[in-house]
C-alpha positions in Angstrom: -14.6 35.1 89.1 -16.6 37.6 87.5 -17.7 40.1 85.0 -18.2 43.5 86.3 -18.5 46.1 82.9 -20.9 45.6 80.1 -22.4 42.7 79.1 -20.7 39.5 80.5 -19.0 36.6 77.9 -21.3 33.2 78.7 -20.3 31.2 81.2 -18.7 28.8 78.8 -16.8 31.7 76.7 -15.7 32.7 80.1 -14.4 29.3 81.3 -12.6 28.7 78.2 -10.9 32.0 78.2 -9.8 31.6 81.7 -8.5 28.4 80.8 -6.5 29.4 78.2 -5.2 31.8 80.1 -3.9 29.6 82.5 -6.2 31.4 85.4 -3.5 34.3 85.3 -4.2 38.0 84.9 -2.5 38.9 81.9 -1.3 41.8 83.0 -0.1 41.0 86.4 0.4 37.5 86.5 -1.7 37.1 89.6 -4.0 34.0 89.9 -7.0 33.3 92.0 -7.4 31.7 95.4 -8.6 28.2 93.8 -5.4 28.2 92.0 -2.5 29.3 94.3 -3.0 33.1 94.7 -5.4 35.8 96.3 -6.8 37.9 93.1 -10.3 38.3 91.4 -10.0 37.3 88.4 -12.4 38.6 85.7 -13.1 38.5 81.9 -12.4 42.0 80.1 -14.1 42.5 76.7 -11.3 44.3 74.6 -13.7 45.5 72.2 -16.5 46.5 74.2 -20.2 44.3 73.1 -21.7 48.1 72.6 -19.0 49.0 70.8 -19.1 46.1 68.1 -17.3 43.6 69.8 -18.3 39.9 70.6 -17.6 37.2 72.8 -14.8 34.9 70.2 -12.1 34.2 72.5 -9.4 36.5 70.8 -12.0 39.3 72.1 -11.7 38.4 75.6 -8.9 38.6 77.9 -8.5 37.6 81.9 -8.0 40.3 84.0 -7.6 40.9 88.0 -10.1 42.7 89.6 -7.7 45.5 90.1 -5.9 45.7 86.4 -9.2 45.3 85.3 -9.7 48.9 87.0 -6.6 50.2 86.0 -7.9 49.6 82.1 -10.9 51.3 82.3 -8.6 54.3 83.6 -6.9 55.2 80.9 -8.4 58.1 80.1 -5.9 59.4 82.7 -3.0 58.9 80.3 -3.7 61.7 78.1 -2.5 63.7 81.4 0.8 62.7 79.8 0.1 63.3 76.4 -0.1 59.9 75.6 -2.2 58.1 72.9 -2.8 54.2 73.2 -5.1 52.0 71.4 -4.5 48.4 70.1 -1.6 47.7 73.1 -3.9 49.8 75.6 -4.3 46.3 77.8 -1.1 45.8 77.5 0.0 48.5 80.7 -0.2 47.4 84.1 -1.4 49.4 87.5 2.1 50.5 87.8 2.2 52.4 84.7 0.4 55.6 85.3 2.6 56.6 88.0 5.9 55.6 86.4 4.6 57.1 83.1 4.2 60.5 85.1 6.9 60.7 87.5 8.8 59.9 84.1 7.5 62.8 82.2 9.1 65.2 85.6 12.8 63.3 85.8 13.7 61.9 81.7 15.9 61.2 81.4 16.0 58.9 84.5 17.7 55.8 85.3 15.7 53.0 87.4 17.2 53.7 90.4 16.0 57.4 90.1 12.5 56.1 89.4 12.4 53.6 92.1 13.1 56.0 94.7 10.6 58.7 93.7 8.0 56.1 93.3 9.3 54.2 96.1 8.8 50.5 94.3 11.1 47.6 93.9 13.6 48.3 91.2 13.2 44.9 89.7 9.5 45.6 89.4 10.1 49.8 87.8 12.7 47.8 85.2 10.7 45.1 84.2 7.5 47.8 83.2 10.3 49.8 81.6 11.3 46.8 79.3 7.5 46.2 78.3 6.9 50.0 77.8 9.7 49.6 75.7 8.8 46.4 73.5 5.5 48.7 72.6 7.4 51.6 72.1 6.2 54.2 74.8 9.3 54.3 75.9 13.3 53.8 75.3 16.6 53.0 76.9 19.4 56.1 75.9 21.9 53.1 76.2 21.7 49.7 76.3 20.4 48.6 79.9 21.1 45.0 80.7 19.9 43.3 84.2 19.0 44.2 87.4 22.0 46.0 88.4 22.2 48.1 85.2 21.2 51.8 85.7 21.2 53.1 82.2 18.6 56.0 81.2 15.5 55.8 80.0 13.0 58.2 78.1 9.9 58.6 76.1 10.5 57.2 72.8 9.5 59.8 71.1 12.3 61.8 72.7 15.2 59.4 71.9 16.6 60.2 68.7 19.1 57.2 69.0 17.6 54.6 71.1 19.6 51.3 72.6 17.3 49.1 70.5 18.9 46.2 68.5 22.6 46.8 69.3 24.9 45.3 72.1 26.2 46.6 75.0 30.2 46.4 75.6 30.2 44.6 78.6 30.7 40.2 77.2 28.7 39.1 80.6 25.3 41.8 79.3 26.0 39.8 75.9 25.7 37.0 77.0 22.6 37.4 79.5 21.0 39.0 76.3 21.6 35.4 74.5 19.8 33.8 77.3 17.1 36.3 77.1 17.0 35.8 73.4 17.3 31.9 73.7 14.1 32.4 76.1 12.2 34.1 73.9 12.3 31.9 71.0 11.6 29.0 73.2 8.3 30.4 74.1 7.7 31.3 70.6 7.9 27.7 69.7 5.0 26.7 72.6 7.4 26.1 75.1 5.8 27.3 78.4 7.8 29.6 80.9 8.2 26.6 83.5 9.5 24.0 80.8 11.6 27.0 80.2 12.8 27.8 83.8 14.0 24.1 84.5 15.7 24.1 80.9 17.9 26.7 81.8 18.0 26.0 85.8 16.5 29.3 87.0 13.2 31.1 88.4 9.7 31.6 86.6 10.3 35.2 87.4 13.6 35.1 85.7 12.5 33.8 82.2 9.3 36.5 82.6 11.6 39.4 83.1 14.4 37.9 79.9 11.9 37.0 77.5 10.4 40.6 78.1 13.8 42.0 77.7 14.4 40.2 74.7 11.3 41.5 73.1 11.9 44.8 74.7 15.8 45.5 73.4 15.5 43.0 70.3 18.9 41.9 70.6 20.9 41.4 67.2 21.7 37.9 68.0 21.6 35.1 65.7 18.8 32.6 65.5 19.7 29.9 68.2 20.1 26.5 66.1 17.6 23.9 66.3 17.5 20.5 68.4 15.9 17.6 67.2 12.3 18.8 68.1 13.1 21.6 65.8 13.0 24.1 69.4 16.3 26.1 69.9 18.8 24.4 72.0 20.2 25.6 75.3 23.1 28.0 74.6 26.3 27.4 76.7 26.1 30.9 79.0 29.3 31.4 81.6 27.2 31.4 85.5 24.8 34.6 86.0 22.5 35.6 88.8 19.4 35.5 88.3 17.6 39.1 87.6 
């Protein structure tokens, strides 16, 4: 695990960042091979040390090798005309190329995107949901799961954008509640397994609701407390899993 920009955080800024971070890329998820996975992990300065910034923990964030990369690329974004700044590490190695192959098709549905990037559409429509939640981009109508196929946009080009209403359909209502529930579990310190085994489904699944949650803020009432003062399971009819 290494450094490889700038000047590097000290070894024990380092460790303690990596540690909070649960030895997972933050933008990825990946981990390294001494804890179940196969990436380098590094530690990115977000304010660079030449540039003012220091070595506090809330200045450093863990990074794979190849996000890591992918950051100092974003120069390349303004061959979309886009602008990014405080959520810059925020965007993923997938980004550029859906950000661009975007810009041709909008409006464009996942599917559409999938294909001419030929990627998985689970992994187009979860980038599309965190694009959204900064606001780089939008749904034209509410988009719920991994079947939907909605359209989607840049923001700036959606004068009426499916955020913070409901879709028709009572089964995307409900898997928005669950998304919802999600989120405000994890708000509360909850952590995405305790999560996964409260509601009896994948790691993946509660990544992908709780960024859909944040993504279409759903205008659902706050989930009512249990005794820990954490929001209580809703009672959901049987989904798949996204």
């Amino acid at each position: 695990m290494t450094e490889s920009r700038g000047e590097a955080a000290p070894p024990d800024k380092r460790g303690a960042r990596l540690n909070q971070d649960d030895y997972r890329c933050q933008l990825c998820d990946s981990r390294d091979e001494d804890h179940g996975g196969t990436a380098e992990l590094q530690v990115h300065h977000r304010v660079p040390v030449d540039e003012g910034g220091d070595h506090s923990l809330e200045n450093l964030i863990t990074l794979c090798a190849e996000c890591h990369n992918w950051y100092h690329a974003f120069s390349s974004l303004t061959d979309v005309g886009l602008e990014f700044d405080e959520v810059s590490y925020e965007l993923s190695t997938t980004d550029l190329p859906l950000l661009m192959t975007l810009g041709e098709m909008a409006p464009a549905s996942v599917g559409e995107l999938a294909a001419a990037l030929n990627a998985e559409h689970s992994v187009v429509s979860q980038r599309l949901y965190k694009l959204t939640s900064i606001g780089v981009v939008a749904p034209t109508d509410t988009v719920v799961g991994s079947g939907s196929d909605g359209k989607w946009d840049f923001a700036a080009h959606v004068d009426d954008p499916a955020v913070g209403t409901l879709p028709d359909d009572p089964q995307a209502v409900a898997r928005l509640t669950r998304d919802e529930a999600m989120r405000q579990l994890h708000e509360t310190g909850t952590t995405q397994t305790e999560i996964a085994e409260e509601f009896g489904v994948a790691r993946r699944t509660v990544i992908r609701g709780i960024t859909r949650a944040r993504a279409l803020e759903p205008p659902i009432p706050a989930i009512p407390k249990k005794a820990n003062d954490a929001p209580a399971t809703p009672e959901l009819p049987p989904q798949a899993e996204d």
